[in-house]
Gaussian input, Z-matrix of N, CA and C with variables (Angstrom, degrees):
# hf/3-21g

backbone

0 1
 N
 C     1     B1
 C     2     B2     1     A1
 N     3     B3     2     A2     1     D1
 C     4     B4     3     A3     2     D2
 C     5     B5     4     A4     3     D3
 N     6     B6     5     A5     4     D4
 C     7     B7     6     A6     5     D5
 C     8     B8     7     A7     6     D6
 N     9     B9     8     A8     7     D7
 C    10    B10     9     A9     8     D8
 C    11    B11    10    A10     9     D9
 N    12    B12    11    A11    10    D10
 C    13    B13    12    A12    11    D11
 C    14    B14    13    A13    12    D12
 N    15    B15    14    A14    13    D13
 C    16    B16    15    A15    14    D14
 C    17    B17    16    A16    15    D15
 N    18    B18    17    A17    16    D16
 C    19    B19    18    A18    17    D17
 C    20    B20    19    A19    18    D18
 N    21    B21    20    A20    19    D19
 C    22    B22    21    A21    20    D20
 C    23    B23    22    A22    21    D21
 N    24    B24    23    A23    22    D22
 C    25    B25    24    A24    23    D23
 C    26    B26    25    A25    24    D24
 N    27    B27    26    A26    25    D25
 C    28    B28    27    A27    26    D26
 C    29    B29    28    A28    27    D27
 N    30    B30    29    A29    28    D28
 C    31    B31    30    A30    29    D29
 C    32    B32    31    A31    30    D30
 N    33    B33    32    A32    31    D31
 C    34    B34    33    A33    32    D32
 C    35    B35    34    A34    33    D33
 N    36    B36    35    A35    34    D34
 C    37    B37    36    A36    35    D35
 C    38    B38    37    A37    36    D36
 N    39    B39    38    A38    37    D37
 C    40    B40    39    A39    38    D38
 C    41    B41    40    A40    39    D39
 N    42    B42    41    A41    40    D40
 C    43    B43    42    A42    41    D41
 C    44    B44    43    A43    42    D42
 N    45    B45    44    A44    43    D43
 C    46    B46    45    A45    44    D44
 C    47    B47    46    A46    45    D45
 N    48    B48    47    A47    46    D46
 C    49    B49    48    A48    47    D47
 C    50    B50    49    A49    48    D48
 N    51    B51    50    A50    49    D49
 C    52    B52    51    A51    50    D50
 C    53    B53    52    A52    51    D51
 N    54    B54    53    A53    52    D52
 C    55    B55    54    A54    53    D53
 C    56    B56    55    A55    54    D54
 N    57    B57    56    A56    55    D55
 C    58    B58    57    A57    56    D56
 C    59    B59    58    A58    57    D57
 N    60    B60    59    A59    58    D58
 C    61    B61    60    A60    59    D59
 C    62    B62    61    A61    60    D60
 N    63    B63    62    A62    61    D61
 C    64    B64    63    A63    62    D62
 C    65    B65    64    A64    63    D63
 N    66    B66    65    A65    64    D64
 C    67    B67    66    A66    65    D65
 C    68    B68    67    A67    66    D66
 N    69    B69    68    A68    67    D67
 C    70    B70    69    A69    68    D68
 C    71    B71    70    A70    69    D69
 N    72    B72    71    A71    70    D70
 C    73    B73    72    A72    71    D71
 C    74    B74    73    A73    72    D72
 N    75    B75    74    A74    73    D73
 C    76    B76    75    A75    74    D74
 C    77    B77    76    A76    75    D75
 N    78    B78    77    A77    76    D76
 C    79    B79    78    A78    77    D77
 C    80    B80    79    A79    78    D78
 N    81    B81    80    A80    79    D79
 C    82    B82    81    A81    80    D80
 C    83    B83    82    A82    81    D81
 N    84    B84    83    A83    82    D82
 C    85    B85    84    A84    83    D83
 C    86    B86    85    A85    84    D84
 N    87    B87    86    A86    85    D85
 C    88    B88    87    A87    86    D86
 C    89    B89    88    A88    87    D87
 N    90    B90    89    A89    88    D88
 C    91    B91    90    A90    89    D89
 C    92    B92    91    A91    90    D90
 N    93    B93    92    A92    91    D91
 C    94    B94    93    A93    92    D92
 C    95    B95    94    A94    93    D93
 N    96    B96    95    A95    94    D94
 C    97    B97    96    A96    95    D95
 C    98    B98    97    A97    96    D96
 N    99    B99    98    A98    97    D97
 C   100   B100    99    A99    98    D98
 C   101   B101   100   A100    99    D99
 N   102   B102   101   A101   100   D100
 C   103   B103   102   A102   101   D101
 C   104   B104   103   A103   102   D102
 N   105   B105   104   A104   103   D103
 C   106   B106   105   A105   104   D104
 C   107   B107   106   A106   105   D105
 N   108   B108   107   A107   106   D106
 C   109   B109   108   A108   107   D107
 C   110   B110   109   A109   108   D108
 N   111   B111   110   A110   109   D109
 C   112   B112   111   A111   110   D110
 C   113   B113   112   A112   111   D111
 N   114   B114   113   A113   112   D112
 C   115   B115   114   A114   113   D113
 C   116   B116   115   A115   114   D114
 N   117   B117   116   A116   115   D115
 C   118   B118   117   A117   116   D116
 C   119   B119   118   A118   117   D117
 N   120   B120   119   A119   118   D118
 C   121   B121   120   A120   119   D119
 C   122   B122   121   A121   120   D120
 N   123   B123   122   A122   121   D121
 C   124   B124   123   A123   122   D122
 C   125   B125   124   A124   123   D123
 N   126   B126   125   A125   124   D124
 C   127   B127   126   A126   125   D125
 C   128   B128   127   A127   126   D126
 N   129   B129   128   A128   127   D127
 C   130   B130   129   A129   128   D128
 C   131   B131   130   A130   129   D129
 N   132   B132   131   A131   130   D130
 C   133   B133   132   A132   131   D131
 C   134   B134   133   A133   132   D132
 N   135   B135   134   A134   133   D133
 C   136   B136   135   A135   134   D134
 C   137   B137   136   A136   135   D135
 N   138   B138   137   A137   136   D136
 C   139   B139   138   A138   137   D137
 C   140   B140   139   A139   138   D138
 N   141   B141   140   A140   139   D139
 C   142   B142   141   A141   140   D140
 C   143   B143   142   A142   141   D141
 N   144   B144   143   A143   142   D142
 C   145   B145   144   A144   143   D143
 C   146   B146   145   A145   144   D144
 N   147   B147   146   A146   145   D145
 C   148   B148   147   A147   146   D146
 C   149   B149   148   A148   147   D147
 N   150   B150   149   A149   148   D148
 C   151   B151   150   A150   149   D149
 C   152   B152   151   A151   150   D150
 N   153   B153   152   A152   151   D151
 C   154   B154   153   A153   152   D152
 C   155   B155   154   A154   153   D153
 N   156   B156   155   A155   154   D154
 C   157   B157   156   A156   155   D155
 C   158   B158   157   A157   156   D156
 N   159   B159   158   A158   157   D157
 C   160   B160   159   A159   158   D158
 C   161   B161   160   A160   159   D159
 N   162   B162   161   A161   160   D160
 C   163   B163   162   A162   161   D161
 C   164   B164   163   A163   162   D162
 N   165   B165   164   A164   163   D163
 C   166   B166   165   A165   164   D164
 C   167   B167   166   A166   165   D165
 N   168   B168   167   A167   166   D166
 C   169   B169   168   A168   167   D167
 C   170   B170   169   A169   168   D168
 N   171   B171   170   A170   169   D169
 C   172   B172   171   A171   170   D170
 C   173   B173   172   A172   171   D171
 N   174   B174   173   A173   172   D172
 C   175   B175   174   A174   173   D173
 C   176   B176   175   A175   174   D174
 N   177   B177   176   A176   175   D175
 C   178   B178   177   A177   176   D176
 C   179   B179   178   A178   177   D177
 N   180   B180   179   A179   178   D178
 C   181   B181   180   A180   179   D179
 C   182   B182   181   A181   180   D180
 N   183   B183   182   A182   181   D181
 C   184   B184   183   A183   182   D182
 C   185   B185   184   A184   183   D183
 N   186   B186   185   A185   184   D184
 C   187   B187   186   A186   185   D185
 C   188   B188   187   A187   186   D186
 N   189   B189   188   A188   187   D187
 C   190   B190   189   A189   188   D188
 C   191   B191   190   A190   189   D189
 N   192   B192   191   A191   190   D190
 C   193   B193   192   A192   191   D191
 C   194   B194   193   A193   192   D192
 N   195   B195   194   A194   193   D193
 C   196   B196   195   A195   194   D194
 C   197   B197   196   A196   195   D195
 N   198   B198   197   A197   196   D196
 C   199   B199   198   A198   197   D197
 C   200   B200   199   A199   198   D198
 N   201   B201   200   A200   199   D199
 C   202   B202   201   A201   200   D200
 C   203   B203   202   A202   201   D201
 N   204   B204   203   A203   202   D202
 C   205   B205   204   A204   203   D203
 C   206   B206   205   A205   204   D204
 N   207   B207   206   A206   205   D205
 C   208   B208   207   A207   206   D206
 C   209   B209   208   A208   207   D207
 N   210   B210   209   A209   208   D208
 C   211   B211   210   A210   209   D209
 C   212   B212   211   A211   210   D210
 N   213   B213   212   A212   211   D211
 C   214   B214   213   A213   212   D212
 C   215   B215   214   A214   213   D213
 N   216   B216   215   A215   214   D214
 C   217   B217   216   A216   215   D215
 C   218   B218   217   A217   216   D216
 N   219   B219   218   A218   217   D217
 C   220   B220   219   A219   218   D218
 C   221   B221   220   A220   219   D219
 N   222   B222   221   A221   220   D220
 C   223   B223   222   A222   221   D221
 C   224   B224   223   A223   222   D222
 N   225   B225   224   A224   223   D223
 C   226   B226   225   A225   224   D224
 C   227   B227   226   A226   225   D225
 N   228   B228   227   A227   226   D226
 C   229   B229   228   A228   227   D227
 C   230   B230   229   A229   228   D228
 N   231   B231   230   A230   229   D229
 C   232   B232   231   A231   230   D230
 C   233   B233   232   A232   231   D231
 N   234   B234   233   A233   232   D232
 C   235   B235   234   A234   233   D233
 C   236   B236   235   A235   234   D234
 N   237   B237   236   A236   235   D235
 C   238   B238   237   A237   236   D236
 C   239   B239   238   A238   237   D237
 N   240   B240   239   A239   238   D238
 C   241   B241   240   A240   239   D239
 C   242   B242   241   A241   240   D240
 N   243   B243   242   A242   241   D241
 C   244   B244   243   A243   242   D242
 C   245   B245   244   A244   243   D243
 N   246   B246   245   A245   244   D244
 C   247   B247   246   A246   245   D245
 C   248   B248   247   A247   246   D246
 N   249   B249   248   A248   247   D247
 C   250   B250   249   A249   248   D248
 C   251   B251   250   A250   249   D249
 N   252   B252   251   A251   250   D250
 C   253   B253   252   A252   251   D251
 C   254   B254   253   A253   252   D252
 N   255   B255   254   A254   253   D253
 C   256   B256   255   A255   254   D254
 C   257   B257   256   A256   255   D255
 N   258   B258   257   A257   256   D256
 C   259   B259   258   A258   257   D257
 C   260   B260   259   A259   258   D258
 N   261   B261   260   A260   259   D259
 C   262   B262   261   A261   260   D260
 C   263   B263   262   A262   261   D261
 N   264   B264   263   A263   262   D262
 C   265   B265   264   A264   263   D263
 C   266   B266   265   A265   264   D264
 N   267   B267   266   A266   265   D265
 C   268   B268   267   A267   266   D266
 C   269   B269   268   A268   267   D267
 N   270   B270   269   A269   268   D268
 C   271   B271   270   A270   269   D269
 C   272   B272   271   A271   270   D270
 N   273   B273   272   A272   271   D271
 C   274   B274   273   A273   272   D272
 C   275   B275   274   A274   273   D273
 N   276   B276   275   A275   274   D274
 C   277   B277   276   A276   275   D275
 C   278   B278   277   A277   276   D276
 N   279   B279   278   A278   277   D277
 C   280   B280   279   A279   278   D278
 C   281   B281   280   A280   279   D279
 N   282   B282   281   A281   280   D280
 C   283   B283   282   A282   281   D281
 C   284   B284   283   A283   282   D282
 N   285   B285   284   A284   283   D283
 C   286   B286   285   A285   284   D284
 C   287   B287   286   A286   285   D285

   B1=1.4506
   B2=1.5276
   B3=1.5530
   B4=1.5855
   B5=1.5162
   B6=1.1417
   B7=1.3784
   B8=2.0193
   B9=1.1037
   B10=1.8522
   B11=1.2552
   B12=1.6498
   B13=1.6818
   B14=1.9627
   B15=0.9302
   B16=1.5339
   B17=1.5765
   B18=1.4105
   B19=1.4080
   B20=1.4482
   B21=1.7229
   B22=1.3511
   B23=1.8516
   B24=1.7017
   B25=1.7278
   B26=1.6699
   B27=0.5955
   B28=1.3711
   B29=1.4121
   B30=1.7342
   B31=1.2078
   B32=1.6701
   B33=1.7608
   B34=2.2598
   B35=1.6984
   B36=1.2133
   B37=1.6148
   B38=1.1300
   B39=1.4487
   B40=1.2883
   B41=1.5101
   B42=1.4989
   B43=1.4121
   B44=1.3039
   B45=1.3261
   B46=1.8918
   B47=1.5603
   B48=1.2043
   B49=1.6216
   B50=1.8551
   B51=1.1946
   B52=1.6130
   B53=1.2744
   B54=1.4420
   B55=1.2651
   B56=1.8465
   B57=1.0034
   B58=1.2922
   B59=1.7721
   B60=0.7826
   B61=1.7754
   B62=1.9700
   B63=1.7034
   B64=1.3326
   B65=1.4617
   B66=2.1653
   B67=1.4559
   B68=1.5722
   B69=1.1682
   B70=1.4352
   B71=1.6704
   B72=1.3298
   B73=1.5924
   B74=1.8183
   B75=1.3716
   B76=1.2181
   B77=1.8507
   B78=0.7654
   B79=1.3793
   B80=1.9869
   B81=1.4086
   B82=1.2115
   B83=1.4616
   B84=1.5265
   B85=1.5653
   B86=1.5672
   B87=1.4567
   B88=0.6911
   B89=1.7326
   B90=1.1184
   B91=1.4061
   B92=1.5205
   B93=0.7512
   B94=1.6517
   B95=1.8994
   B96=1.4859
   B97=1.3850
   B98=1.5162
   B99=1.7965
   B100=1.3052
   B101=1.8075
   B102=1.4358
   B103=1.5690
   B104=1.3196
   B105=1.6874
   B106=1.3687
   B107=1.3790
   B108=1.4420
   B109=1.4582
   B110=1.7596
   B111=1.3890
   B112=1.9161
   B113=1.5429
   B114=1.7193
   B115=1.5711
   B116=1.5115
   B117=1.2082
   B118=1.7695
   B119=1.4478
   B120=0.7847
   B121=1.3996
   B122=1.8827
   B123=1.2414
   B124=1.2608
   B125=1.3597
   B126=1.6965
   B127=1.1972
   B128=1.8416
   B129=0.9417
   B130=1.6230
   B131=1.2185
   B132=1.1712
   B133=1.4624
   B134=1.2449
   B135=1.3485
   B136=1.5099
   B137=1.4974
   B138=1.3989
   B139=1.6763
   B140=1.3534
   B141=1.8230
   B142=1.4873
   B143=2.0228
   B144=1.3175
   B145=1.0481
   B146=1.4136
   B147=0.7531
   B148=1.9281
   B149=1.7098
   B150=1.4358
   B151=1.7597
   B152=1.3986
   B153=1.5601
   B154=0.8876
   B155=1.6945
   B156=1.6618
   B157=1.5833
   B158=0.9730
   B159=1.6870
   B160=0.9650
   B161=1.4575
   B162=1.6994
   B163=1.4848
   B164=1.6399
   B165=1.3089
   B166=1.5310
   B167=1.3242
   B168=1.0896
   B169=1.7075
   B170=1.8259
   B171=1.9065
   B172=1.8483
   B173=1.2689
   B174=1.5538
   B175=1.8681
   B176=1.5902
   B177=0.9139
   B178=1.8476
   B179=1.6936
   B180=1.2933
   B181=1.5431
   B182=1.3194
   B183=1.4686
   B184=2.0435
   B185=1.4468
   B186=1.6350
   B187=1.8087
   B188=1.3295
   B189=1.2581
   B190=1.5641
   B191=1.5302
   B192=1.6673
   B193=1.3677
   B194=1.4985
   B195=1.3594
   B196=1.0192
   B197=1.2581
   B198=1.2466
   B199=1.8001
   B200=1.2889
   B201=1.1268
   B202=1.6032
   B203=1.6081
   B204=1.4848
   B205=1.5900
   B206=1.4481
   B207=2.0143
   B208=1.5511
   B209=1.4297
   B210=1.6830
   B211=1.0109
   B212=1.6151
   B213=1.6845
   B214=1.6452
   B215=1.5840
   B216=1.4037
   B217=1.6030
   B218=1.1553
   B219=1.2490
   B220=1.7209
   B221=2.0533
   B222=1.5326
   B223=1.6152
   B224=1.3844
   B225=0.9541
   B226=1.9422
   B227=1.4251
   B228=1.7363
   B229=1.7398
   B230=1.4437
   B231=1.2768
   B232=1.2996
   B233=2.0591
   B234=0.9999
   B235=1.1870
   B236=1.9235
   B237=1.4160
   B238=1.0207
   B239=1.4978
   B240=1.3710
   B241=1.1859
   B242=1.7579
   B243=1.6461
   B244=1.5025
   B245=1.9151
   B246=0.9957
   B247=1.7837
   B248=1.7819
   B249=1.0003
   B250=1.5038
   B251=1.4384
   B252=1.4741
   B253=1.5231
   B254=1.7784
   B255=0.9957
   B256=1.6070
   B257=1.5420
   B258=1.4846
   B259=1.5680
   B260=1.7012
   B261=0.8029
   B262=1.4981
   B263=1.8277
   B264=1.2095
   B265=1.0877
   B266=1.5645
   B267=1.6656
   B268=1.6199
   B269=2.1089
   B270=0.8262
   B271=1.3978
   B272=1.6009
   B273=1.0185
   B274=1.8433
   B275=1.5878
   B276=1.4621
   B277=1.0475
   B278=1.9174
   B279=0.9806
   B280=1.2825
   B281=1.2237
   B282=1.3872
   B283=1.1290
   B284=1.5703
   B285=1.5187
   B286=1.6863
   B287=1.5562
   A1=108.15
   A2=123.01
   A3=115.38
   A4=87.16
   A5=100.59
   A6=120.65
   A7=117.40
   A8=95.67
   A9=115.14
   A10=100.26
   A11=107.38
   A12=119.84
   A13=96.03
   A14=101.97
   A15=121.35
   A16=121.03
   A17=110.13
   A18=115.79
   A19=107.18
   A20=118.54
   A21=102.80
   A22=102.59
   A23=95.86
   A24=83.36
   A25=141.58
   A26=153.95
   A27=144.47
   A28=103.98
   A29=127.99
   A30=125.63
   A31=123.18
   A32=81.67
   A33=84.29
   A34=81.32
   A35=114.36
   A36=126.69
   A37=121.45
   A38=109.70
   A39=111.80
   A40=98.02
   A41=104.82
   A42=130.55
   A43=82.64
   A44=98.96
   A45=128.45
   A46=95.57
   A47=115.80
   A48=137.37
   A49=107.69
   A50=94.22
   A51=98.14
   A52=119.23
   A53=124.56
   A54=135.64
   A55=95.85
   A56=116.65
   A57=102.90
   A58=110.84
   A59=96.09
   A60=100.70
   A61=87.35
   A62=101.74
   A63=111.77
   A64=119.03
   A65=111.85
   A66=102.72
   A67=74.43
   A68=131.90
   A69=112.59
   A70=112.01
   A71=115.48
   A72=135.94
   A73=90.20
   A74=134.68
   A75=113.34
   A76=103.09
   A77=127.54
   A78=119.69
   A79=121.16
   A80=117.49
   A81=95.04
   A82=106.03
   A83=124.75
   A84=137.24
   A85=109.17
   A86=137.41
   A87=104.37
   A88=157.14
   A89=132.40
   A90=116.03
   A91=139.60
   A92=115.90
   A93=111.27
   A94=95.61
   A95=114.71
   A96=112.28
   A97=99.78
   A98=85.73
   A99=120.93
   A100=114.64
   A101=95.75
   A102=96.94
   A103=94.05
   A104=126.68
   A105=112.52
   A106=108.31
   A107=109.53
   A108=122.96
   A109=100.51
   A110=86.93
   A111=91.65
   A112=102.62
   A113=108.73
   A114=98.79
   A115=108.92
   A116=101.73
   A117=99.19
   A118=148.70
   A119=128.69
   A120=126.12
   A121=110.75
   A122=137.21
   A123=146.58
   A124=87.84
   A125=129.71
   A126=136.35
   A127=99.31
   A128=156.83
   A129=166.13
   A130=136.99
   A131=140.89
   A132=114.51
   A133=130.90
   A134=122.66
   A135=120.85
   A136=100.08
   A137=120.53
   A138=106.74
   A139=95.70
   A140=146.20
   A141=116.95
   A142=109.53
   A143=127.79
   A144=127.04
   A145=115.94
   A146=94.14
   A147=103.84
   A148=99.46
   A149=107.63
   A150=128.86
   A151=89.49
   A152=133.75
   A153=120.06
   A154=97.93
   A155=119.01
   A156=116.68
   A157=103.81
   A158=146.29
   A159=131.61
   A160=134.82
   A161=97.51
   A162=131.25
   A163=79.34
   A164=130.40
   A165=124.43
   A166=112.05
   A167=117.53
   A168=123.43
   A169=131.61
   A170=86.60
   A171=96.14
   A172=126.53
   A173=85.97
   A174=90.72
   A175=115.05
   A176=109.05
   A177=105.04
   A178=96.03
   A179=112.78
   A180=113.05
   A181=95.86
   A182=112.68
   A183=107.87
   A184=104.84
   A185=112.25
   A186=91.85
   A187=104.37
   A188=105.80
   A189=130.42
   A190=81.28
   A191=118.17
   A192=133.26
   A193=98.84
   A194=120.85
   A195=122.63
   A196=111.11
   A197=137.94
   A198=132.44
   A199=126.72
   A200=100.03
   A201=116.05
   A202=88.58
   A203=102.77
   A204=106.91
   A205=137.12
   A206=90.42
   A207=98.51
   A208=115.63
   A209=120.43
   A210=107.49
   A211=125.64
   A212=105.12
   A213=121.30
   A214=86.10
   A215=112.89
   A216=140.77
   A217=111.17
   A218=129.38
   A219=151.24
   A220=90.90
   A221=111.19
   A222=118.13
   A223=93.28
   A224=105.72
   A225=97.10
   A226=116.42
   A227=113.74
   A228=116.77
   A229=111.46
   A230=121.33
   A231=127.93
   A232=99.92
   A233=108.35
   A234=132.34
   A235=90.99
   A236=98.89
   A237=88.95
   A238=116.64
   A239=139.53
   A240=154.80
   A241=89.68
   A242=124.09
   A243=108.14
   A244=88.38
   A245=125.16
   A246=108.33
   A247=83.64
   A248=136.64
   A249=135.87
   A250=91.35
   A251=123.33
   A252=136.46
   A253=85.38
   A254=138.67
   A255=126.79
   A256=115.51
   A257=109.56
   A258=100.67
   A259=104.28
   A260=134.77
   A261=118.85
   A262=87.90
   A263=117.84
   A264=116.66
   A265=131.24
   A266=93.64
   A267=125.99
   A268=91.46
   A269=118.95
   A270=128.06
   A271=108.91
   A272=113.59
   A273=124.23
   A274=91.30
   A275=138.45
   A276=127.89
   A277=101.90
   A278=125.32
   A279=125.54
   A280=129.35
   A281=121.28
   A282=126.31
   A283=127.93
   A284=102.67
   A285=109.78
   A286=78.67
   D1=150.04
   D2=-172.76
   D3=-116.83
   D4=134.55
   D5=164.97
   D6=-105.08
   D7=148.34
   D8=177.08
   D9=-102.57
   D10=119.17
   D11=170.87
   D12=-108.86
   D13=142.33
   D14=160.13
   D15=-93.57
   D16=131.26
   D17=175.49
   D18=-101.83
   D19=114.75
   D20=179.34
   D21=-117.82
   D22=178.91
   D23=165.48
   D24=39.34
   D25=119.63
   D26=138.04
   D27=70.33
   D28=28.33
   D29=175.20
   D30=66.39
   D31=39.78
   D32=-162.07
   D33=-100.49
   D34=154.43
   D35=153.81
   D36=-126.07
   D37=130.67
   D38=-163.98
   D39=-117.32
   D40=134.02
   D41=-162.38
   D42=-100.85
   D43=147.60
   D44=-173.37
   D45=-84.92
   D46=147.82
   D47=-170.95
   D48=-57.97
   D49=-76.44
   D50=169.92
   D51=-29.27
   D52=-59.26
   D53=-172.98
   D54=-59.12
   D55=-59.78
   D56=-168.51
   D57=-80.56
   D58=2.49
   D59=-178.04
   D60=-79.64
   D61=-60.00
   D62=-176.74
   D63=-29.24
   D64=-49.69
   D65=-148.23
   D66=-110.78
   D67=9.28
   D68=172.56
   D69=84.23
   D70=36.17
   D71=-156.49
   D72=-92.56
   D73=121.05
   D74=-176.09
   D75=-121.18
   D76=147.58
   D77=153.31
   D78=-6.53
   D79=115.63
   D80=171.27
   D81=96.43
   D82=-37.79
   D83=-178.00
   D84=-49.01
   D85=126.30
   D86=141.30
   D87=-151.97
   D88=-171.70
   D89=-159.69
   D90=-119.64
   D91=178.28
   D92=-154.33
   D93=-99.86
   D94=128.65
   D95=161.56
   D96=-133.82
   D97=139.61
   D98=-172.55
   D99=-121.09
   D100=-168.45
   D101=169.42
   D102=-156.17
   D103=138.74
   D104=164.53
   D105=-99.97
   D106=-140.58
   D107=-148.55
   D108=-80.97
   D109=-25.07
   D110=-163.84
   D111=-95.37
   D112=3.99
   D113=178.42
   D114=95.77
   D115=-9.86
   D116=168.47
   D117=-82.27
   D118=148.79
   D119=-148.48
   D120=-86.39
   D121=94.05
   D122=-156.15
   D123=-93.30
   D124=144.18
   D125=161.96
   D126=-114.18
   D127=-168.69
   D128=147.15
   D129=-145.98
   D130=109.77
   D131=170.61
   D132=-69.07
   D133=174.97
   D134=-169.41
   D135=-76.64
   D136=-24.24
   D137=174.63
   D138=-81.39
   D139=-46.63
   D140=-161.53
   D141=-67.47
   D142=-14.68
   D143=164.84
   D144=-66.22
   D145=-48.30
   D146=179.74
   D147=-40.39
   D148=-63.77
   D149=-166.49
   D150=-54.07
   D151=-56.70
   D152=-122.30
   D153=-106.90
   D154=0.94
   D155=154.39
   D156=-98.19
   D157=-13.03
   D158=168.41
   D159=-48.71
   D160=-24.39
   D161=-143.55
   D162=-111.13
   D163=-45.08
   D164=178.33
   D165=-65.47
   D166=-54.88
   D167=176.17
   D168=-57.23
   D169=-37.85
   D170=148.62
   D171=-36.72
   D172=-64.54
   D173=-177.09
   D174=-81.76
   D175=-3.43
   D176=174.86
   D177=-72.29
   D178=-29.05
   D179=-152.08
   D180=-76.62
   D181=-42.65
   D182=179.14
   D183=118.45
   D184=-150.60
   D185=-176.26
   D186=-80.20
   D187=-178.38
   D188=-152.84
   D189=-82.94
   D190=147.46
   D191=175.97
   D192=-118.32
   D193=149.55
   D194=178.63
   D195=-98.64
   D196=138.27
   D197=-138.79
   D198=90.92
   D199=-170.32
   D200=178.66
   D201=-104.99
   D202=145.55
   D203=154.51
   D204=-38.47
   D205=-57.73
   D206=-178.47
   D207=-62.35
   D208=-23.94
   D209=172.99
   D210=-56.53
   D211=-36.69
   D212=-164.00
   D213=-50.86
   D214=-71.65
   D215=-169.92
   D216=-31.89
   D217=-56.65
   D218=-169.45
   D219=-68.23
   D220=-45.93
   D221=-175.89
   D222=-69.97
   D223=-53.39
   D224=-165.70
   D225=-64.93
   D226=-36.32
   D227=163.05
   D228=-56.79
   D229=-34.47
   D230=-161.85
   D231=-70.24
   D232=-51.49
   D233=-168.71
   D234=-53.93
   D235=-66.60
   D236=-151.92
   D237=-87.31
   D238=24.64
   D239=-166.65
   D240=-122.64
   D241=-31.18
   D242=179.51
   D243=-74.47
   D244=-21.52
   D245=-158.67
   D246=-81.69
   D247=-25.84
   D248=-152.47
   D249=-83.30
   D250=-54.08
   D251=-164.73
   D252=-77.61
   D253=-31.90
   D254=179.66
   D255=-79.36
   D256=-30.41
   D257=165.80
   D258=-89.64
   D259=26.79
   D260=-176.52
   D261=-122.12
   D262=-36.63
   D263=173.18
   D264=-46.64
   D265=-63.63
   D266=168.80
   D267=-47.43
   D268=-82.91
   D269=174.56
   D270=-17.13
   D271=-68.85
   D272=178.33
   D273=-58.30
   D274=-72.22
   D275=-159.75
   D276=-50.37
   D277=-42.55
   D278=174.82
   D279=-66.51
   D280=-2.20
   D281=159.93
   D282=-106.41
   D283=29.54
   D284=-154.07
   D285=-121.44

């Protein structure tokens, strides 16, 4: 659906009721203005920004892991502090 915003005063725009009833826009909310590639004027809410580094950082991460991260992280420290305590070990036994 296209909606008509008004620019009044002091560079304010006032977003039509529906629309903000729609994205959940409340009094006080507020939002992100942009421009993209074609020169257009992007508005956002603070949740589609949220989604949309979430959605960058997903894919930085690679395929999907099953878990929590911190768990992977906490396994992989874990791991590698027993190989540290096994050469330090091996080491002491070699000096006995």
């Amino acid at each position: 659906m296209t909606y008509h915003a008004k620019v009044i005063a002091g560079g304010k725009l006032v977003i039509p009721a529906d629309l903000r009833r729609e994205l959940g826009i409340e009094p006080g909310d507020s939002l992100t203005v942009d421009r993209d590639e074609a020169g257009h004027i992007v508005l956002k809410t603070r949740a589609q920004v949220v989604q949309e580094v979430q959605s960058t950082f997903r894919a930085l991460r690679g395929p999907a892991v099953k878990g929590s991260i911190v768990d992977e992280l906490l396994a992989e420290r874990q791991e590698q502090a027993r190989l540290e305590q096994q050469k330090m070990d091996d080491w002491l036994a070699g000096k006995r």
